[in-house]
N, C-alpha and C positions, 0 to 999 in steps of 0.2 A: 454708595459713596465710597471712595477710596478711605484705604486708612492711612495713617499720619506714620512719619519717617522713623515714630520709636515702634510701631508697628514692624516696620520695614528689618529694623536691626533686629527684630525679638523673630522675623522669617528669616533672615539672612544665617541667623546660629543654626535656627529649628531644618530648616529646608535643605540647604546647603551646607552648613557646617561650617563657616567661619564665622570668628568672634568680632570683625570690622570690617569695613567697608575699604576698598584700596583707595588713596589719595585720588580724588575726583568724583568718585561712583555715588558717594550719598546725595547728592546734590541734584544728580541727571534721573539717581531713582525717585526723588522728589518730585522733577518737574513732570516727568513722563508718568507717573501716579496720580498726580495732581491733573492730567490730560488737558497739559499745553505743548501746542506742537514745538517738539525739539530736533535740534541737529546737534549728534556730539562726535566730533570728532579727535578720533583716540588711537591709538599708539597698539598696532598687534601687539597682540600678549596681554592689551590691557583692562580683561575682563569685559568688554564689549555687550559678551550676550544677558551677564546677569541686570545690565542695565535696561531690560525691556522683560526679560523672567521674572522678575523681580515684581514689578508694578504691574504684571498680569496678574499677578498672584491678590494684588491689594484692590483690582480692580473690579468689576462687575462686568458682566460678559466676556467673551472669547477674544485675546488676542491672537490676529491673525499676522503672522510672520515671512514677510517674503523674504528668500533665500536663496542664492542662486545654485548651490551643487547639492543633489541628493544627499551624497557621502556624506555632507554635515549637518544636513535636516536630518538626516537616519541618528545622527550620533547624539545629537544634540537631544531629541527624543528620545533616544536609549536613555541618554543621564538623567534626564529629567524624571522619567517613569521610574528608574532609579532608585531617585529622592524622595517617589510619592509625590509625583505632580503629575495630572492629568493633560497627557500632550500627546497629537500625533502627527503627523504626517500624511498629506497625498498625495502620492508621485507616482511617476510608471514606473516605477521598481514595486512597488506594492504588493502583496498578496493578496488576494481574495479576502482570505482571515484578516490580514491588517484592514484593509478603505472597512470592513464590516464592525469593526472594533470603533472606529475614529467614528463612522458615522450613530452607533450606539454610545457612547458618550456625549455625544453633538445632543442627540434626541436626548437622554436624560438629561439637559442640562450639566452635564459635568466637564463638559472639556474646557480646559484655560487658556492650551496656545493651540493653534493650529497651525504646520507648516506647510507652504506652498512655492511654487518653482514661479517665478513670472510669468514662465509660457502658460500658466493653468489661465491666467487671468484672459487669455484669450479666448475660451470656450464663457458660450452665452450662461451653458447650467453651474461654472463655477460663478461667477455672476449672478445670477436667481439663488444660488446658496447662500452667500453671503448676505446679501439682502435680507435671510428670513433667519439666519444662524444666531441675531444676534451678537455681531462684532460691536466690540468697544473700544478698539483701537487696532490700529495699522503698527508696524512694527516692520521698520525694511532693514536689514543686514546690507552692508556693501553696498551702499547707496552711492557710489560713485559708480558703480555700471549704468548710474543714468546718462552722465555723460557721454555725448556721441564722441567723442573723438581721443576718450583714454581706452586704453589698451583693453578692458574687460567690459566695454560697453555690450549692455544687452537691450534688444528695444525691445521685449517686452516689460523693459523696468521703466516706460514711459506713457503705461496704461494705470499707474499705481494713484498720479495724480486724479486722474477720472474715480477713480474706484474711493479713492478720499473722498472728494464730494460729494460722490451719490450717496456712500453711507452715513457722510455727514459726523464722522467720528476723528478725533484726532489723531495724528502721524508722529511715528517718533522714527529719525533715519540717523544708520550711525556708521559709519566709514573708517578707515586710517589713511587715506590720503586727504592731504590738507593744501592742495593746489586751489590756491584763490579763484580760478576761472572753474574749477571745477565744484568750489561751494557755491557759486555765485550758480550753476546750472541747475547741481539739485533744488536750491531756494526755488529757481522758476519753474521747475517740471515737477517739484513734488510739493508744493509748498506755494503753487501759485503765484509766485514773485513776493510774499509776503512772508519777511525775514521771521523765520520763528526761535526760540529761545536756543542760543548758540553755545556749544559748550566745547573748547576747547583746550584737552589736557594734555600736559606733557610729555613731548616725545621723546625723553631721555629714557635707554634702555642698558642701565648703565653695567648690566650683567653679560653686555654682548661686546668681548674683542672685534675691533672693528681692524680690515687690514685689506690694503690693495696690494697686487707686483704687476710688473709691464710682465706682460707675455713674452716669455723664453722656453719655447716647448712644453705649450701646454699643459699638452696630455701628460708630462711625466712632470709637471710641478701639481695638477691634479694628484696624481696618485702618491706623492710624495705627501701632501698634505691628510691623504685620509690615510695613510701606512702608521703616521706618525696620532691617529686618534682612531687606532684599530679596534671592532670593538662596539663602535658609539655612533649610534643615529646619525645620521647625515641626509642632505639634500645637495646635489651639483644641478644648478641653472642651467642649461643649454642654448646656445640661439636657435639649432635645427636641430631636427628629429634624426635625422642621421648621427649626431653628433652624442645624443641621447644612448643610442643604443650603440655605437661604437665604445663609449668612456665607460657605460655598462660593461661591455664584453672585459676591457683590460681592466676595471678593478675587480671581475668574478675573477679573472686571471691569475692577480695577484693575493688571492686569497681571500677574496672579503664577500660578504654576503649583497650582491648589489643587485639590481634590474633597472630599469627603466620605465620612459610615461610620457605620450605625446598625442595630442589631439588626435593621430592619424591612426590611433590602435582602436582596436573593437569596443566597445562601449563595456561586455564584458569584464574583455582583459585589465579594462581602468580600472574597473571597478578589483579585480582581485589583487591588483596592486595597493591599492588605495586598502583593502582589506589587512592585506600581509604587514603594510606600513605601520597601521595601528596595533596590530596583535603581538608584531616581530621586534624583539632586541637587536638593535646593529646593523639594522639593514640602512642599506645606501643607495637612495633613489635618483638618477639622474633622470632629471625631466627637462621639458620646456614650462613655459609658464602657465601651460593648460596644469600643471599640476601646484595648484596656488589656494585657493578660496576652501578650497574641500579640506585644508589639511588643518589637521583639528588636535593633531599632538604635542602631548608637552613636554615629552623631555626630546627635542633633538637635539642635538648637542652640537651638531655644527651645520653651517651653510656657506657654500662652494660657489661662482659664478665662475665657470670657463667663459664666456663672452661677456660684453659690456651689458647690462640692462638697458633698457630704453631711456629713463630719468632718475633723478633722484626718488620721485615717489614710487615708482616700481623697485627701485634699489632697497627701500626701509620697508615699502611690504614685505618684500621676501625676504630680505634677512631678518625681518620679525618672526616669521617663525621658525626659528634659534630661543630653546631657552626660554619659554612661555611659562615651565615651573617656576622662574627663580634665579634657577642655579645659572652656573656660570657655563656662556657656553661660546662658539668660536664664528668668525665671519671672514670669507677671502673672495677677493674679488678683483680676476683677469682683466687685465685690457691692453689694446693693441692699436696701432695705424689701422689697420685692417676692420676693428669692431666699432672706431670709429666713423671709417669712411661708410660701411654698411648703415649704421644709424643716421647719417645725413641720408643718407638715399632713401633709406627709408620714409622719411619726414618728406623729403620734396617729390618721391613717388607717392604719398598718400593723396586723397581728394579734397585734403581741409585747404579752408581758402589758406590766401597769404597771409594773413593777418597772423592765424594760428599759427601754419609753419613756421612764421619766425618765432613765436612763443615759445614754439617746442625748440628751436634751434635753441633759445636762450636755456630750454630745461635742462640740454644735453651739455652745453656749455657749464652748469652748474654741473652736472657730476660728473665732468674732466676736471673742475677746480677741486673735489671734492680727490678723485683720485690722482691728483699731484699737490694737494696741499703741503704749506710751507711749516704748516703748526699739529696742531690737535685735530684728528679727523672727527672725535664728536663734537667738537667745539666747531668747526665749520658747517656738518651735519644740522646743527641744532639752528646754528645761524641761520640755515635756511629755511627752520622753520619758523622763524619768529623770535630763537626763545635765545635766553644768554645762558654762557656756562663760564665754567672756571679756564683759566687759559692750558691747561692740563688737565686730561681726565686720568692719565695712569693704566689706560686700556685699551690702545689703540697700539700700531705700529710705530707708529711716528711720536706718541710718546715712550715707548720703549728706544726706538732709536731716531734721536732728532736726526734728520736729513742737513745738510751744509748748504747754503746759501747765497746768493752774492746779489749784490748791485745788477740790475737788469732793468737798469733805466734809461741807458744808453743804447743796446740792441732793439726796447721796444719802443724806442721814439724814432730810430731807423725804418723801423716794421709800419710803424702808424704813417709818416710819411712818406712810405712809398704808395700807403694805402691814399693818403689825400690827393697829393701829385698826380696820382689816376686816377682822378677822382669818384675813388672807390667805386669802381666799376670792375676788377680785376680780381682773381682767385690767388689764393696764395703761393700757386705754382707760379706765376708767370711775378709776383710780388719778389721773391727768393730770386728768382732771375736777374732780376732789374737790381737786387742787395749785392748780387754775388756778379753782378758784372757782365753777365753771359748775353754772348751776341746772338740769341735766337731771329728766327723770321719772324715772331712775333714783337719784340722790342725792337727790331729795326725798323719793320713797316710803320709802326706807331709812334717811332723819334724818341723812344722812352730812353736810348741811351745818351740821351741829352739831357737828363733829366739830374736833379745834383745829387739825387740818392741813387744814381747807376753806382755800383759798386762800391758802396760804399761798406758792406756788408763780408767783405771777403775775411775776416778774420774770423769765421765760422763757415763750417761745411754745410752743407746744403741740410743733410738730415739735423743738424743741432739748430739751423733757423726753421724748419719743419718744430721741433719742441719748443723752440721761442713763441711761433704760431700756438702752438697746441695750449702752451702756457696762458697765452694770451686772451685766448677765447676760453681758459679756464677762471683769468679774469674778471670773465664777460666783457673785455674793453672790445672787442671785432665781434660781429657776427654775420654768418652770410642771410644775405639777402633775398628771400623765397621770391621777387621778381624779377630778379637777376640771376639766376641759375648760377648761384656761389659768389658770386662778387663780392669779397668782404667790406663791408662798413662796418664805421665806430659808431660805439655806443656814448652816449654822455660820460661812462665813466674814462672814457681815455682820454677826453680834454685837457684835465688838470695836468695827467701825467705828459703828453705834447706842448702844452705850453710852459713846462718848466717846472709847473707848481709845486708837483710832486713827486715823489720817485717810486720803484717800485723794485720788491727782492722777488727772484730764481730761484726754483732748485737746482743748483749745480750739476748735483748727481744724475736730472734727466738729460743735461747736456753732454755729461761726460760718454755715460752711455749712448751718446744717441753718434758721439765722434766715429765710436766701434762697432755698431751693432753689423747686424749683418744685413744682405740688401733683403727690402721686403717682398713681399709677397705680388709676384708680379698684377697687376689690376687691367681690366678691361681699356679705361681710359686713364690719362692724366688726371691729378686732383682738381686743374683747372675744370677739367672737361666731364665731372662725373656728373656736376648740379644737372648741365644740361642733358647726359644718357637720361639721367633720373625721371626729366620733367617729360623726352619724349616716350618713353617705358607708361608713367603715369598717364599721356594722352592715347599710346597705345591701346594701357589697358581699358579706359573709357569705350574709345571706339567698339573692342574688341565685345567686352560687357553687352553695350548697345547691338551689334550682330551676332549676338550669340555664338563668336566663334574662338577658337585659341588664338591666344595674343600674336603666336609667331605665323598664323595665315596673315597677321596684316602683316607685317614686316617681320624679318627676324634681329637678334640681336647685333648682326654682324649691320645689317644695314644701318639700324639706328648708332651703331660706332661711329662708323662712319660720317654721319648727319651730324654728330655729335662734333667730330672732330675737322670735319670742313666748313661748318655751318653756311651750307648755300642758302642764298638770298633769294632766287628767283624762281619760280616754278622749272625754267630750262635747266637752272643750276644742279637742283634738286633730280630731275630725270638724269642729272649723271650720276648720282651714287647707285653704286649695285644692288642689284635689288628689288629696282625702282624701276617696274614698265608703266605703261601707256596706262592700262585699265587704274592700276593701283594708284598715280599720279591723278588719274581722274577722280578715282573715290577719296583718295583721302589725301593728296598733296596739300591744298589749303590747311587741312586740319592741321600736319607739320611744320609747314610753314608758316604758320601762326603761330609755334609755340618756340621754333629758331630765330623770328625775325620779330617778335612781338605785335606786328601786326600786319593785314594782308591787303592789298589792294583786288575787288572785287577784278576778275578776270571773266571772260568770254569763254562761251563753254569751247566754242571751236576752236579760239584762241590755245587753252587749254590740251588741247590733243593735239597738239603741234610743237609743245613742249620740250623741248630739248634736243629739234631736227632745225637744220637750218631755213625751213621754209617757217619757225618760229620767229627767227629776227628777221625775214622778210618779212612776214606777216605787220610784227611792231613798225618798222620802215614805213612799209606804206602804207598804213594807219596814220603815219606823223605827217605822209603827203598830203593825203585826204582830205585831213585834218585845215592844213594849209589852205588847198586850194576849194576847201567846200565852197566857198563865192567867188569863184574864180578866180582868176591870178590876179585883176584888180580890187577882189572884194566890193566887188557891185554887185554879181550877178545873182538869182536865184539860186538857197542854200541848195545841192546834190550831193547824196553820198551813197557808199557801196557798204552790202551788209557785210557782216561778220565772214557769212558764206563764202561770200563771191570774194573775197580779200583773201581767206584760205586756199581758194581756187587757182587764183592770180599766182599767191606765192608756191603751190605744190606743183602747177602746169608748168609756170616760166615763160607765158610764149615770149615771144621773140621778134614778132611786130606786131601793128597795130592792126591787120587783120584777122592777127590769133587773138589780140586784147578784146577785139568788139566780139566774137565768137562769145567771151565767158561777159563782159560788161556788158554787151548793147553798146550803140552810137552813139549815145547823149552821154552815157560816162566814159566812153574811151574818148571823147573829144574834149573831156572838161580832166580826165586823169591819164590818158593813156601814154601821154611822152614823158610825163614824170614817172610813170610807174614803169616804163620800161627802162630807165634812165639805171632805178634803182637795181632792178634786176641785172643790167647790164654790167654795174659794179660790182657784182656778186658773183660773176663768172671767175 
């Protein structure tokens, strides 16, 4: 039988060595002792693991602990043996000596936690082991790798539900991202859709300066940032591995102890990074976000993001681990047009239906409101997770220097109305057009300059209604549309502010800067036109998956620009972009033009290899003749018609009378088509 919670405090001094429990923890060590299945979701840095060590200790057989990175099952059983707790670990980093140790402890009955990777769960003898080890409970770390469609999903963390039920023992999962669609997953995949005891603590971390800047030379507001906490543990985010070991090389440069970490290095070399990190004062790691779950230390003292994160909940991961002792410690976080426009492509190049990618539009949305907020960045922060704070924390950038303001109820009831008037069907490039007046071919062929929002927009430059947008969707009032490859629509929240109700304040300062900035970074396509690169990129990569082949043997980028930026309509249309021959028009023209034109009219194979040569619009012609006169030119006679074939024939030959036309029809159809079909061809000379 478990012991009871003063049990627990008289382990927590003996074992561990503190004298209390942190604000949350006695309650979750309660239930998960008590073995009722729990979900607690908590705040990195917030003691996490002693909430499942803890109640192994008061429990009766082996808890078994799934854990997704070696580096912190190793660590975490380092501390634990430590303390005088019987824990270990089976992983393929193992020694012979170690699996020999864990399995004689097993057999004596003495081992309390066992640690395991999810991939083990896929071998049948880890399975048959468990079975007979006497497990008492389930214990998963990082239970949000259940979900498929966040950024650290692992499927074999969707074998854990099975493994629940056959051993028949209770689950305790504990996480720190607190995305509703993603508690609502692990309840169904580990927890069998049957909501178990929920524990949700505070994600105020109120020991971490929180602080964003727009990107102005990066790499030299990077190194200005760690020159100035020379010295003192750091982490820099990365978006690419390139970028990893480039910002490595210039801060060893400039004197600091740094390296790098990216999924693409040797399994090795991660690991002796991951070694050095732990062991070493001051080192400064720039990674990408492979280097995340495993990192197990508590004093860094600061965290860097040169690119934008993916969301707000990958944003508070990583900067959680900043400062997990206590102490006080620092947070900056880049972002640009550029880390933006990459994170929508991102999202509309993934395979999640639409439903999700606009979810995820709205998450992205949240952490541009998060990095232009008007007020307190942890009071927004915290908003998003639920919770209230004071309207000042005293620890962010923006309470050290409030930003300046203004009325911005008049620009974005311009901005919403150009969007309704189009009804919202249009990107915000072609939106800023229609504000600012500009006579493109696009707003002329469409009559949009007749519209009463043409120009009405000119007393802002093009890139400051660019920040109006950016503003706006930090909002949340627009977001683009995952079926419309960027078309911005409103969301409910911009009604109020469109019909008067309400108004809304700017920040000046992203307008003022954005009058002078410099031009950016030149792009593949227009902003208008990237949803759509993205969506053909994403049906590329399908196909390409499907034939096992490199994405640029079906098309290469330069074609899909193109597509992108002409969007032909018709299979003939489509054989004129470069790129684009006969064979590749056959294998996968439909598939693109299904994802330019939303949908396709079933087409004739033959029809089809005639695509984009003029004996293609003969071909349609006299199909419509056919068509016509199948019952003859009175519509009495018996129906007759010509195959596919012979209509391809008719249109590539040409003849020229009627006893070239009977040569390819026969006499019964050149008497019932043969003067209209030459009629046609005649006009085609």
């Amino acid at each position: 039988m478990p012991r009871d919670i003063a049990s627990a405090e008289a382990l927590l001094k003996e074992i561990f060595g503190f004298d209390a429990f942190r604000p949350g923890q006695g309650e979750i060590v309660e239930a998960v002792a008590q073995g009722r299945n729990t979900l607690a979701i908590m705040p990195t840095g917030g003691g996490k693991s002693l909430c499942f060590q803890l109640p192994a200790l008061m429990r009766g057989g082996i808890t078994v602990v799934i854990s997704p990175l070696i580096a912190l099952m190793r660590d975490q059983v380092r501390g634990l043996r430590e303390a005088g707790v019987a824990a270990g670990a089976l992983t393929s980093g193992n020694t012979e000596e170690e699996n020999d140790e864990v399995w004689r402890l097993m057999h004596a009955g003495e081992l309390k936690l066992l640690y395991l990777a999810p991939e083990r769960l896929a071998s049948g003898g880890t399975q048959r082991m468990l079975h007979t080890a006497g497990v008492g409970l389930i214990a998963v770390d990082e239970a949000h790798c259940v979900s498929q469609w966040g950024h650290d999903f692992r499927p074999d963390y969707l074998r854990i539900g099975e493994l629940k039920n056959a051993l028949g023992v209770p689950l305790a999962a504990f996480t720190a991202t607190a995305d509703p669609e993603t508690q609502a997953e692990i309840v169904t995949r580990l927890f069998g859709g049957v909501q178990p005891d929920t524990f949700l603590r505070g994600f105020d971390r109120p020991n971490l300066h929180l602080a964003f800047q727009p990107k102005d030379s990066p790499r030299a507001q990077i190194l200005k940032y760690a020159a100035a906490r020379r010295g003192r543990a750091g982490i820099v985010y990365c978006g690419t591995r390139n970028k990893t070991e480039g910002l490595a090389r210039a801060l060893s440069e400039d004197g600091h102890q740094a390296t790098f970490y990216h999924g693409g290095m040797d399994p090795d070399a991660r690991r002796h990074v991951e070694h050095r990190f732990a062991t070493e004062d001051g080192l400064i790691v720039c990674a990408t976000v492979a280097f995340g779950m495993g990192v197990d230390k508590p004093d860094i003292r600061w965290v860097a993001h040169a690119d934008l994160p993916k969301s707000i909940e990958a944003y508070y991961q990583e900067i959680g681990r900043a400062g997990r002792d206590g102490a006080p410690a620092e947070t900056l976080t880049l972002y640009g047009p550029e880390d933006i426009r990459l994170r929508r492509a991102q999202i509309d190049e993934g395979n999640a239906p639409p439903e999700r990618r606009t979810a995820d539009h709205g998450r992205l949305n949240a952490l541009l409101g998060l990095a232009e907020a008007l007020g307190c960045r942890r009071r927004a922060l915290l908003a998003y997770f639920g919770e209230d704070a004071p309207e000042t924390c005293g620890n962010c950038d923006l309470c050290d220097t409030p930003p300046e303001t203004f009325d911005g109820t008049e620009p974005v009831r311009k901005a919403l109305s150009a969007a309704l008037r189009t009804q919202e069907s249009f990107g915000m490039g072609h939106l800023i057009d229609i504000l600012l007046g500009n006579e493109t071919d696009k707003v002329m062929q469409r009559n949009h300059d007749q519209l009463p929002t043409f120009g009405v927009g000119k007393d802002l430059k093009k890139a400051q209604w660019q920040a109006v947008f950016r503003q706006m969707m930090g909002f949340d009032l627009i977001r683009p549309d995952a079926d419309r490859h960027g078309a911005l629509v409103m969301t409910d929240r911009a009604l109020p502010i469109l019909r008067g109700e309400e108004t809304i304040k700017l920040r000046k300062d992203v307008l003022t800067r954005a009058a002078d900035r410099r031009p950016a970074v030149k792009a593949l396509v227009s902003d208008d036109d990237a949803p759509m690169l993205s969506a053909l990129k994403a049906r590329r990569t399908a196909l390409a998956r499907e034939a096992g082949l490199p994405p640029y043997m079906i098309f290469n980028d330069r074609t899909l620009v193109e597509m992108a930026e002409k969007r032909p309509q018709t299979l003939d249309a489509l054989m004129g972009i470069s790129g684009v021959g006969a064979k590749k028009l056959d294998s996968y023209g439909t598939a693109f033009l299904e994802v330019l034109t939303g949908s396709v009219e079933e087409v004739h194979p033959m029809r089809r290899k005639l695509a984009g040569r003029k004996a293609g619009s003969l071909y349609d012609a006299l199909l419509e003749a056919q068509t016509d006169l199948m019952r003859g030119a009175d519509g009495t006679d018996k129906p007759l018609s010509c195959s596919a074939s012979l209509l391809a024939k008719v249109a590539e030959q040409r003849p020229d009378c009627l006893s070239s036309m009977e040569r390819i029809l026969g006499d019964k159809r050149t008497d019932r088509f043969g003067p209209a079909f030459l009629e046609i061809l005649s006009q085609a000379d």
